[in-house]
N, C-alpha and C positions, 0 to 999 in steps of 0.2 A: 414731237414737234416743238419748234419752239414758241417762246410765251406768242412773238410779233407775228406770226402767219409768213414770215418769211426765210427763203433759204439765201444759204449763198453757193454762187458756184463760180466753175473756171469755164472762160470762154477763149479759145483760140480764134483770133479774128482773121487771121490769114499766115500768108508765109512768114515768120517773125524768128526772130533769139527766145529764147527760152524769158527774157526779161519783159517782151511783147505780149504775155499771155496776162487776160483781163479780171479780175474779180467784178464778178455780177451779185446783184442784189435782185431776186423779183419775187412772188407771194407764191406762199406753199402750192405746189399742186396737187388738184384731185385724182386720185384713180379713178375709170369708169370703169364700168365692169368685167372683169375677168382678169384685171387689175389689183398692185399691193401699192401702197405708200411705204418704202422702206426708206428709214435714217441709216445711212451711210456712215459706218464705223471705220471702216478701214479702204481703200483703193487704191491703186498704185500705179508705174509707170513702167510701163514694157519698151519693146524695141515699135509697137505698132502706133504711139504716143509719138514718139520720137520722129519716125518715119513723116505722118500726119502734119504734125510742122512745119515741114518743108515740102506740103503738097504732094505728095512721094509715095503713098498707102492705096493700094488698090482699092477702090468701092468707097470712100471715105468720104462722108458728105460736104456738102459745098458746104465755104467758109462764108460765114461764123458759126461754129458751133462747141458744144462741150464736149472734150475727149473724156475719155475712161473705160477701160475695156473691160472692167472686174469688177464686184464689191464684195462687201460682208456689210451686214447691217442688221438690221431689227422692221419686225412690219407693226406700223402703226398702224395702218385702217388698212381696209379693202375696201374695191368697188362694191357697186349697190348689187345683190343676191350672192356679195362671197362669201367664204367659210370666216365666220368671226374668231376661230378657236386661233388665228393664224396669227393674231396679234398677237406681239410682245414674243412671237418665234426668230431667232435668229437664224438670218441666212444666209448663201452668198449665189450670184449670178454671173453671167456673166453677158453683157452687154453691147458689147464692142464700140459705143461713145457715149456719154452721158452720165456718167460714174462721175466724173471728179463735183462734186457737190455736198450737201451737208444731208440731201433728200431726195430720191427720186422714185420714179413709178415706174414700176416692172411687172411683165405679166408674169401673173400667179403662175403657169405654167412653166414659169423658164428660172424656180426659185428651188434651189436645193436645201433641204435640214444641212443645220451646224451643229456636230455633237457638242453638247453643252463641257462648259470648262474651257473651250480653246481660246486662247487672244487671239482675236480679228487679225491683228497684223499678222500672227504667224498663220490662221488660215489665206490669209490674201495672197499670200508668197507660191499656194500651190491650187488656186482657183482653174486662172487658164493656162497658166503655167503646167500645173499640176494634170488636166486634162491635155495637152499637147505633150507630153511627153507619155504618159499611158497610154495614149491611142497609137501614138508611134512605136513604142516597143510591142502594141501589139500586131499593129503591122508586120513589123519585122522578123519576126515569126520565131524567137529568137530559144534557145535553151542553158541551161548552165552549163557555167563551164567555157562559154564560147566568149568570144572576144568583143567588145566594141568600141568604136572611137566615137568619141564626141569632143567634138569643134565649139569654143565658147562653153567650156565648161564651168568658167565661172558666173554665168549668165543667170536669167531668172529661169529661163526653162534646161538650162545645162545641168544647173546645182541639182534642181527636181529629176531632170533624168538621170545621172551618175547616181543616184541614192538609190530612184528605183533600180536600175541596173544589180545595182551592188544585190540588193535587195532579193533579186531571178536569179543569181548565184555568177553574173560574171563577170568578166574581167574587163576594167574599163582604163583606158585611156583616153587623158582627156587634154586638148590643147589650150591654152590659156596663157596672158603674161606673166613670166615669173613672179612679179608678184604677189599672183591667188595660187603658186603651188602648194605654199604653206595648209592655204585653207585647205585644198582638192585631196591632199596626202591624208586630211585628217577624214574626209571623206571616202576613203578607198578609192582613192584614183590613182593613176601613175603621170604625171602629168610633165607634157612637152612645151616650151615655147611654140607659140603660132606662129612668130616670127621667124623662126629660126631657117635657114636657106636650105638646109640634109635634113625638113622635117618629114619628107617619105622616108628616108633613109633613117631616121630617129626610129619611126614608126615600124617599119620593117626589122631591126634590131631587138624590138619589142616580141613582134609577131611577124616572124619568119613569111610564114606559110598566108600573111594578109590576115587582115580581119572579119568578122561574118557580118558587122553591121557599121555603117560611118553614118552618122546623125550632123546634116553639115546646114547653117543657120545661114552663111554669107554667099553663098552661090555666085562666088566667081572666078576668076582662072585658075583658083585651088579645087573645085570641085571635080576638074578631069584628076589631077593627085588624090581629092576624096574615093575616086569610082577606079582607079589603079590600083587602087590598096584593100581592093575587096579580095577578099577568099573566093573559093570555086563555091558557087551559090550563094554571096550576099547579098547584100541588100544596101543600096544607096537610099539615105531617106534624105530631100531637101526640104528644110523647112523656112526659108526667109528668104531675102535677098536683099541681104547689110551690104554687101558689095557696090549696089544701086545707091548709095548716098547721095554720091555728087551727082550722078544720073539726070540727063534733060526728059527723057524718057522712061519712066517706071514700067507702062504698059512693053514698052520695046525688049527693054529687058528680060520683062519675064517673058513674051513671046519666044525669044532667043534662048532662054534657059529652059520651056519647055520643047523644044524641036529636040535641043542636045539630050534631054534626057526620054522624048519617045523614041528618039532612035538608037539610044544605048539600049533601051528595053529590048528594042526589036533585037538586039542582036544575040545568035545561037548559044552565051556562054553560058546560061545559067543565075548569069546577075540579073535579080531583082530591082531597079528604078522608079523612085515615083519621088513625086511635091508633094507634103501634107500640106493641106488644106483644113484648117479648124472648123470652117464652116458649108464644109461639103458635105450636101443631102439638105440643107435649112431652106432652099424653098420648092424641091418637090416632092422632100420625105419628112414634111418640119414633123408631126409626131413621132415619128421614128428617130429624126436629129436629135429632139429632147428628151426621150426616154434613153437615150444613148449619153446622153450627157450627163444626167442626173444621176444614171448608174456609174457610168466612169468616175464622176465628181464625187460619188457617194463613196468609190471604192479608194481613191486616196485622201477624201478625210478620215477616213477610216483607220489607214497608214500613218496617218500624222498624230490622231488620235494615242495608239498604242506606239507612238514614238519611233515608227522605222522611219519616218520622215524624220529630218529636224529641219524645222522655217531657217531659210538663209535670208534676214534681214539687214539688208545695205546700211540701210539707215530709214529714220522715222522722221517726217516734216507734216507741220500740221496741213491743212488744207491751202491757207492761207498763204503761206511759205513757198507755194509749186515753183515759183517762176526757181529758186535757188536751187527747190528738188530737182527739179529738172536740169540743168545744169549740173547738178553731181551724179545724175544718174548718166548720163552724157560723158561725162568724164570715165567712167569704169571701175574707179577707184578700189572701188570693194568688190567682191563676190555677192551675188543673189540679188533681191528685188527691193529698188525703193519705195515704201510706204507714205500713204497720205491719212492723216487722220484726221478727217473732219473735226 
C-alpha cells in the first residue's frame, strides 16, 4: 500500500480520444470478504480497452468508469475470515474493468499463482491473451502437422496464438502489415499482408487444399474469405469484431455476424463455425467458468515459465502515461501487447 491510503487510477469518462482519459485520486480500498487487496504490477490494453472508448464493447459498464481487463500484482490483505498465507503471493486475474489502477480488490476466487521469477509485464502479455488463444485452439480440435491461419497476427492475442500453434506442431500463417513480418518470421510464421487484394489467392498458394483452422479477430467482409479458405472439416473460429469501429450499432453488428455464422454451421459440409466468447458459462457455471480459467491460465504460465512462450511486449508506459499508451497502442506500430506499470 502506499504510505497516504490512497490509490490512483484511470477513469474513462465517456466517449473521448485517448487524451480524454482521467487520473483519479481516492483512498485505498477494503476487501470484504472472500476478497484480496492486490497492488497492481503490471495491466495493459487490449482491442476490448479500445473498443470501450468509443462506447462500442458489449456489456461494458456505463460511463464513468475504470477500464482494464488483466493484472499481475501482489496481495496485500484479504477480507475478514481469508487465508492470510495469500499475502505477499503474486498473481494475475483477469477482470474485464478495473485494472488500470495502482490497487484493486478482487475476489480471492478469480486469482491465479504467478510462478515466482516471471516480470509482471511479460506475464501480463499472456494473461487474457494467453487464455483466449488456448481455449481457442482447444476448440479447434486441431493436430500437428495441419495448417492454420491467423488474422492479426501481430496482435496481443495473435502473437500468443502463433507461438502456441507453433508449439502443437503446426503450420501457421499469419496475416499482418508488412511491417510485423520481420517479427512473425522470427516467430515461425509465414506471414501475408492483410492488405493485400490475391490474399485468398496468397493463402491458397500456401495451402492448396485450404486450411483446417482460420482464427479471424475483425469479423467483416473478409470473414466469408476466412470461411472459403477452410479445408474439408475446419474450423472457422471468430473472435472480435474490429470491423465494428466506425459502427453506430455494436449490438447490430454482432446480431448480423451471428445469423451468418449459425447458418454456415448448419450447413452439410463438415465446417465447424463458432464466436469465442471469453466469458461464456461466467454467470450459469461461474464455478465451473473459474476452475476452467485458473487451469488454462495456469497451463500457459506454465509455457512462459519454461520459455515456449516469449512475452511480445509493445512497449512499457507507466500508469500515469495511458492517455499516450493508448494512442500507440492504437496506432499498431509494434507487434504484441502494450503495458501499463503502475
Amino acid at each position: 500500500m502506499t504510505s497516504s491510503g490512497m490509490i490512483t487510477e484511470v477513469v474513462l469518462p465517456g466517449v473521448v480520444e485517448p487524451d480524454g482519459l482521467q487520473i483519479n485520486r481516492r483512498a485505498m480500498p477494503v476487501p470484504a470478504a472472500g476478497q484480496a487487496l492486490v497492488e497492481v504490477e503490471a495491466t495493459g490494453i487490449s482491442y476490448a480497452e479500445q473498443s470501450m472508448r468509443r462506447d462500442l464493447y458489449p456489456g461494458q459498464p456505463a460511463f464513468p468508469f475504470v477500464p482494464g481487463y488483466d493484472l499481475v500484482g501482489t496481495v496485500r490483505a484479504v477480507g475478514p475470515g481469508g487465508d492470510g498465507s495469500l499475502v505477499g503471493t503474486r498473481v494475475a486475474a483477469v477482470t474485464k474493468t478495473g485494472a488500470w489502477t495502482t490497487h484493486a480488490v478482487v475476489d480471492v476466487d478469480d486469482l491465479t499463482p504467478v510462478p515466482p521469477g516471471l516480470d509482471p509485464a511479460a506475464v501480463e502479455t499472456v494473461v487474457v491473451n494467453g487464455v483466449t488463444a488456448w481455449q481457442m485452439l482447444d476448440r479447434a480440435r486441431l493436430r500437428a502437422g495441419q495448417t492454420i491461419l491467423v488474422h492479426g497476427a501481430n496482435g496481443g492475442v495473435g502473437t500468443v496464438l502463433v507461438q502456441l500453434g507453433r508449439h502443437l506442431g503446426l503450420r501457421v500463417i499469419g496475416t499482418a502489415a508488412p511491417r510485423h513480418h520481420e517479427a512473425l518470421r522470427a516467430l515461425g510464421v509465414e506471414p501475408l499482408d492483410y492488405r493485400a487484394p490475391d490474399l485468398a489467392a496468397r493463402v491458397r498458394e500456401l495451402s492448396p487444399d485450404g486450411v483446417d483452422a482460420v482464427f479471424d479477430p475483425v469479423a467483416g467482409p473478409g470473414v466469408r474469405t476466412s470461411y472459403r479458405l477452410l479445408a474439408p472439416g475446419g474450423t472457422l473460429v471468430v473472435y472480435g469484431t474490429a470491423s465494428a469501429t466506425g459502427a453506430r450499432s455494436i449490438a447490430w453488428v454482432f446480431v448480423k455476424l451471428l445469423a451468418r455464422l449459425y447458418t454456415w454451421n448448419a450447413l452439410p459440409n463438415g465446417h465447424r463455425v463458432g464466436f469465442y466468447n471469453f466469458w461464456a458459462g461466467r454467470l450459469t457455471r461461474r464455478a465451473a467458468f473459474r476452475r476452467r480459467l485458473r487451469t488454462d491460465l495456469g497451463s500457459v504460465l506454465d509455457l512462459l515459465r519454461q520459455g515456449v512462450l516469449v512475452p511480445q511486449i509493445a512497449a512499457r508506459y507507466p500508469l500515469t502515461e495511458v492517455s499516450a499508451a493508448l494512442a500507440f497502442a492504437e496506432a499498431r506500430t509494434r507487434p504484441g501487447k502494450v503495458v501499463l506499470e503502475p
